[in-house]
N, C-alpha and C positions, 0 to 999 in steps of 0.2 A: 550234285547238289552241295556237299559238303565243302567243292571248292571254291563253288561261287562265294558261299557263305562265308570261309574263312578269305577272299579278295574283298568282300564288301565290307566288312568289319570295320580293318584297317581303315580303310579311306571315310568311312563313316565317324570314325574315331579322330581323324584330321579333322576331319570338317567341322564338328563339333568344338574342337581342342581352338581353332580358328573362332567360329564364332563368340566362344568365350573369351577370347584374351582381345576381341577388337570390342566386343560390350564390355567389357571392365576398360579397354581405353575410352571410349563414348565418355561411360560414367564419368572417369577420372577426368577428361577435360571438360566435363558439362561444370562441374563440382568445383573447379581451380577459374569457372569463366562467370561465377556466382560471385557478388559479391557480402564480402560476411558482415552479419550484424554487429558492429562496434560502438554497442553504447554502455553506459559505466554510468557511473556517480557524479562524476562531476565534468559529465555533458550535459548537453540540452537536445539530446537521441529518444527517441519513444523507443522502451523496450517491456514494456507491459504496465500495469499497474504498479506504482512506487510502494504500496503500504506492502505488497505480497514480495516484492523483488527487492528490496532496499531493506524493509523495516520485518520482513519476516511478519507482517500478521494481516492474513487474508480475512480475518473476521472484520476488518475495521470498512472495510467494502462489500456489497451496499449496506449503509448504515442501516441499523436495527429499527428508527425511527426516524420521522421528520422535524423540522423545527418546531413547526405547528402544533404537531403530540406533545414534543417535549413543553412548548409553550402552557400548551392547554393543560396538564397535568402537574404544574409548577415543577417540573425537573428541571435543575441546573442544564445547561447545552452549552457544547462549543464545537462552533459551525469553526471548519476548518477549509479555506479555500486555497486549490492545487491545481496545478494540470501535470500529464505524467513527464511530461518532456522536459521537465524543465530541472536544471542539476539542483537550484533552492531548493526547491520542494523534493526533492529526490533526497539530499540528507537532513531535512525538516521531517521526512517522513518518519525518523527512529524517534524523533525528538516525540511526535503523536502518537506511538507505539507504546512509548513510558508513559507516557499520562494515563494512556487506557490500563494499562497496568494496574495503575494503584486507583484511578477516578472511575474507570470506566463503568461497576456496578452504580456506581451513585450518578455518575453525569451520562446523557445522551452524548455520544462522540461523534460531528458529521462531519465526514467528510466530502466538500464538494466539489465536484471537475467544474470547472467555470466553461470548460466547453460546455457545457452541461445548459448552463443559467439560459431561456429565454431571455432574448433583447426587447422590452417593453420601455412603452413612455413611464409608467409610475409600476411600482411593485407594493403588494400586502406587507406589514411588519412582520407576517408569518413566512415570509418568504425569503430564502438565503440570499436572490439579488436584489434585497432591500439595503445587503448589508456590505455586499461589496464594493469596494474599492477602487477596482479597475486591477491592483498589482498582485501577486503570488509569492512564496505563500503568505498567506494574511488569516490571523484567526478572533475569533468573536466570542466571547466567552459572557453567557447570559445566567444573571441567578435564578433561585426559585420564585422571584416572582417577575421574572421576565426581564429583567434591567441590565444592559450591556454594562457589565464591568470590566472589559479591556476589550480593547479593537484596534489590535496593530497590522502593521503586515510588516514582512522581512521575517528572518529566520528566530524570535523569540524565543529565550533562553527559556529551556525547562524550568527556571530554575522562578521566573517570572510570573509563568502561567503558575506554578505550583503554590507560591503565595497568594495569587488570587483566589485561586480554586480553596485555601486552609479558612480564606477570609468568609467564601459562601460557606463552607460545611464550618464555620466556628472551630476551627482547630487548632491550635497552639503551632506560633509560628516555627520554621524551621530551628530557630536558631537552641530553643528550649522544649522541642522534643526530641526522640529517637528519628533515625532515619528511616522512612517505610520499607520495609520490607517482606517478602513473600517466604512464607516456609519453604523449605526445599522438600521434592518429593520425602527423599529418605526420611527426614523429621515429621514430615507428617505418618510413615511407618511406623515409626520408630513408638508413635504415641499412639496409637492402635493397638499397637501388639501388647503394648505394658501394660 
C-alpha cells in the first residue's frame, strides 16, 4: 500500500502543478483579450458619476431636494444640468463642488443628468426641463423668491456664479471682503481644547 501511495503522489502533484499554470494562462489571456476602461477628464468616456470621480463629492448626487421644494420654500436653487460622459461637464464638475462648499447649507444644489429630463410638449416652472437648454453643462441659478438670476450654459466661471450667488444672500461683493474660507480640521481642535 505504501507504494502505491508514494507512485500516486507524484503524478497527482504533476497533474495539479499542470492544471495550475494552464488556469493562470486562461486567466492571463482572458485579461490581455479585455479591453481596458480609458476614460479621463478630458474625454467624452462614461466612467461613473462626474460629481464622485472628478469633483470628489458624492454628496452632491441624488440631490437633497427638488426644484419644486426649493421653489416652494423660497430657497435660493441652482439647477445644474450634465451628463456623465461628457469631458465639459467632467471638469465643470469641481467648479459645483466649490459652490457647494461655501453655498451649499444656504442654496439647494441640483444637479441634473438630462438623460434624466422626460421629453414633453410643454413642462411645469417647477420642473428642471422647463429650464433647459438643449446644451451641457448649463446652470440656472434661482433666488429666494423664485426668479432666474443667471442661466448660462458652457463651463461658467466660479467666479461668476459666486457674484450672483453674494447678490441673492446680500453680501459684500468679492472685491471688499475676505475670501471665504473653511477652518481647517486642526483649528477647529485647536479652539476646543483652549
Amino acid at each position: 500500500m505504501k507504494g502505491i501511495k508514494l507512485q500516486f503522489l507524484p503524478i497527482f502533484s504533476l497533474n495539479w502543478r499542470r492544471f495550475l499554470s494552464v488556469f493562470l494562462l486562461l486567466v492571463c489571456l482572458f485579461s490581455l483579450s479585455m479591453s481596458p476602461a480609458f476614460a479621463g477628464l478630458k474625454d467624452d468616456r462614461y466612467d461613473g458619476n462626474i460629481f464622485v470621480v472628478y469633483a470628489g463629492n458624492g454628496s452632491l448626487v441624488p440631490p437633497r431636494a427638488t426644484l419644486a421644494t426649493a421653489l416652494k420654500e423660497h430657497k435660493p436653487a441652482l439647477l445644474v444640468f450634465y451628463v456623465d460622459d461628457s469631458s465639459d461637464c467632467k471638469e465643470y464638475a469641481i467648479v459645483v463642488s466649490r459652490l457647494q462648499e461655501f453655498y451649499g447649507a444656504a442654496t439647494e444644489i441640483i444637479p441634473v443628468n438630462v438623460d434624466t429630463i422626460l421629453p414633453t410638449q410643454t413642462y411645469n416652472s417647477t420642473e428642471p426641463g422647463y429650464y433647459y437648454s438643449g446644451a451641457v453643462p448649463q446652470i440656472a441659478l434661482f433666488d429666494q423668491s423664485g426668479k432666474v438670476v443667471l442661466n448660462k450654459t458652457g463651463q461658467v466661471p466660479y467666479e461668476e456664479v459666486d457674484d450672483r450667488l453674494r447678490e441673492v444672500f446680500d453680501l459684500l461683493p468679492r472685491s471688499q471682503s475676505l475670501e471665504l474660507k473653511r477652518r481647517s480640521f486642526n483649528e477647529l481642535n485647536s479652539e476646543l481644547t483652549e
